[in-house]
N, C-alpha and C positions, 0 to 999 in steps of 0.2 A: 556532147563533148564537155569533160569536166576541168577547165583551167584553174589553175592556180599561178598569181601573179606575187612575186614575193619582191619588196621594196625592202633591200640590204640597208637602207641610210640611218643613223641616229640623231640624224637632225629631223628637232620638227618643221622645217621651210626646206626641205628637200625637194630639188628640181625634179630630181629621178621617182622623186612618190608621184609629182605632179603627173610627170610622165606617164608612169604606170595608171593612174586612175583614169587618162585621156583613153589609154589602150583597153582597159575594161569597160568602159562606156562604150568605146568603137564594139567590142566584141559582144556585150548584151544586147549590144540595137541587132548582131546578128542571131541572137539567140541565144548563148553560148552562157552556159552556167560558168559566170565568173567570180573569182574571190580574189580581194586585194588585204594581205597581210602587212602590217607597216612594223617592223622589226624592230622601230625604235621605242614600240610598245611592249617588248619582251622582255622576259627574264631570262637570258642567258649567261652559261656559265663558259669558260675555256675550257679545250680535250681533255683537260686530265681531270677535270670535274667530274661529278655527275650529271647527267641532263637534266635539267628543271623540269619541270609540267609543260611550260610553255614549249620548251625542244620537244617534249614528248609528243604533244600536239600538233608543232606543226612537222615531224617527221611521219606520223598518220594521214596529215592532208597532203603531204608530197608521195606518198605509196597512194592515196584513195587519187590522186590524181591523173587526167589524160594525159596533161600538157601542162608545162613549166613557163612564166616568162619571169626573168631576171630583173630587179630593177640595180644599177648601182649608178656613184658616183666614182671619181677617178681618184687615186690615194696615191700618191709616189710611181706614177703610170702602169697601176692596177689595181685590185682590189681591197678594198677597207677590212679591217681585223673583223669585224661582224660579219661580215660575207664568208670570211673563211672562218670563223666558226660556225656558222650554219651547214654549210657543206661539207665541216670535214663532222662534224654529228647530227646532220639532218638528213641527208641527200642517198643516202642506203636505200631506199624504195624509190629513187630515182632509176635506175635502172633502166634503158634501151627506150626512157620517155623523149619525146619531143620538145626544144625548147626554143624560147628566145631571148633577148638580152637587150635590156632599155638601158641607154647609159644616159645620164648628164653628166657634165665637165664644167669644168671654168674657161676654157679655151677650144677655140678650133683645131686645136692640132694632136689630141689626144684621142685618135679616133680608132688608132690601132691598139688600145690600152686593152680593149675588150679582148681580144685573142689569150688573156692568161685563164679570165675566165673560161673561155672557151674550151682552151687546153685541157681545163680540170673536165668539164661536164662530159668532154667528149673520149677524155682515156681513162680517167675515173670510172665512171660508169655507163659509158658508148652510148651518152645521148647522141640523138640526131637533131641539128640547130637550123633553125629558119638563118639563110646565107645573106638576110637582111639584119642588119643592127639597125635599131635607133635612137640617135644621135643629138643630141643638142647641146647647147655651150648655151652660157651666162648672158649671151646679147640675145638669146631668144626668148627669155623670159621680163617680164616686169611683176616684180614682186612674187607674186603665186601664180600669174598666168599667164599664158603662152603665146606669145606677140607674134611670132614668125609663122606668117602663112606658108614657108616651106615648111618646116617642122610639122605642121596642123596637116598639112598633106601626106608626109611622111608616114605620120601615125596612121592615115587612113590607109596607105600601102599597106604598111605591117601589116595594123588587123589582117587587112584583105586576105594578105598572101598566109599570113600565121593562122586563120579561118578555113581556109584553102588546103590548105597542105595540111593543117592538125587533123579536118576531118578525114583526109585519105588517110591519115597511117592511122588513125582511130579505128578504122572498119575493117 
């Protein structure tokens, strides 16, 4: 099973990258050929641009891909300008893949922000989504690392179930 985990954030102290690197170590310890892309190391252009190199490339890793997991943070109770220009010129080889969705927030109450994303992957291109998110907020972090031993369990759900259910639709 070949994952691709892609961190939408442009900050370099992004909770959601943290996030995302805790869920590729959970899935390497299962095996799981994992890649974590962090976005705010690209060169991206806007839709009416041309796609840079870097879009060229990671639109190749998301077609060579089994499984998709999303990293983002919360913008105006949804998605950052980079998330949606990665998807509305990267996500074409996305097509009927499997994904999931790492969100960090500033608050507990944005938990239902994830569903825009959603909306896109799944009438876009009829991904099928792990019906788990994960979720954390600003008090579960100090600094770079992840204080909250619910969070710390959580991620190990995810993996579990995103391990679980990516290898069945994989075969």
């Amino acid at each position: 099973m070949k994952t691709l985990i892609i961190s939408s954030s442009l900050s370099k102290t992004s909770k959601s990258l943290i996030l995302c690197n805790e869920v590729a170590l959970g899935l390497s310890k299962k095996k799981v050929n994992c890649s974590v892309i962090d976005s705010s190391s690209l060169i991206i252009n806007p839709t009416h641009k041309r796609k840079t190199k870097d879009m060229q490339e990671l639109s190749q890793k998301i077609k060579e891909a089994d499984n998709i997991i999303i990293g983002m943070g919360v913008h105006c109770y949804s998605i950052n300008d980079n998330l949606k220009i990665l998807l509305d010129n990267c996500f074409d080889g996305a097509q009927k893949k499997f994904f999931g969705i790492v969100c960090a927030a500033g608050g507990e109450k944005s938990y239902l922000s994830t569903m825009h994303l959603t909306q896109i992957c799944m009438n876009e291109w009829r991904m099928i989504q792990l019906p788990r998110v994960l979720y954390a907020s600003n008090g579960d972090f100090s600094k770079d690392e992840i204080i909250s031993k619910d969070v710390k369990e959580r991620i190990k759900l995810f993996t579990s179930e995103f391990f679980e259910i990516g290898k069945k639709l994989c075969n």
